[in-house]
Structure formats: structure tokens, C-alpha cells
C-alpha positions, 0 to 999 in steps of 0.5 A: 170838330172835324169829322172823318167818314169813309163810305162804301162807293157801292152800298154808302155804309159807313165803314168806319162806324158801322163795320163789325169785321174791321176792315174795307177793300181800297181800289187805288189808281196807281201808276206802275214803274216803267219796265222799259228806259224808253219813254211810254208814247201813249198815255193812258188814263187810270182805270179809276180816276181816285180812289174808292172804298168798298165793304166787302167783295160782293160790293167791289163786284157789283160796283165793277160790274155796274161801271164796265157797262159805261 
């Protein structure tokens, strides 16, 4: 039986099992569509390199504060 578990990056909880207001903050490193036709010369990396998932704001701070210092 295959097993599906979605856990806070900052805190771990559980936030399909253990998440009374039915929802989580989902950061996605997404590539925007070019405004310009000319090729872009510098590539950059994403900010993230996946995706992360967080309860609430609080955790999505803290997390982003934890990870600018590096």
C-alpha cells in the first residue's frame, strides 16, 4: 500500500494528516516566460531548487529567514 505524506520544511508536521484548517503554502521554483524575443545571456538558478511546503506564514518566515543566511 503506497503511502502519501506531505511535511512541513520548516516544523515536519504532517500537513495532510495533522492540519485542522485544510490547507499548506507551497513555494515552487518556477521559470517565468520571457518578456523579451532575445535569448537571456545569463543563466540563473532558481531561487529554490524544489519545491517546498510549509503550514502556515509564520513557518514560511522563519524558514526563509533561516535559509537567506546561507
Amino acid at each position: 500500500m503506497l503511502t502519501v505524506s506531505i511535511a512541513c520544511d520548516h516544523c515536519a508536521r504532517d500537513l495532510l494528516a495533522d492540519n485542522p484548517a485544510g490547507y499548506r503554502i507551497e513555494l515552487v521554483p518556477e521559470r517565468a516566460p520571457p518578456r523579451l524575443t532575445l535569448p537571456r545571456l545569463v543563466h540563473s538558478p532558481p531561487p529554490v531548487e524544489r519545491v517546498h511546503h510549509f503550514c502556515n506564514l509564520a513557518c514560511l518566515g522563519k524558514w526563509a529567514a533561516e535559509h537567506a543566511r546561507t
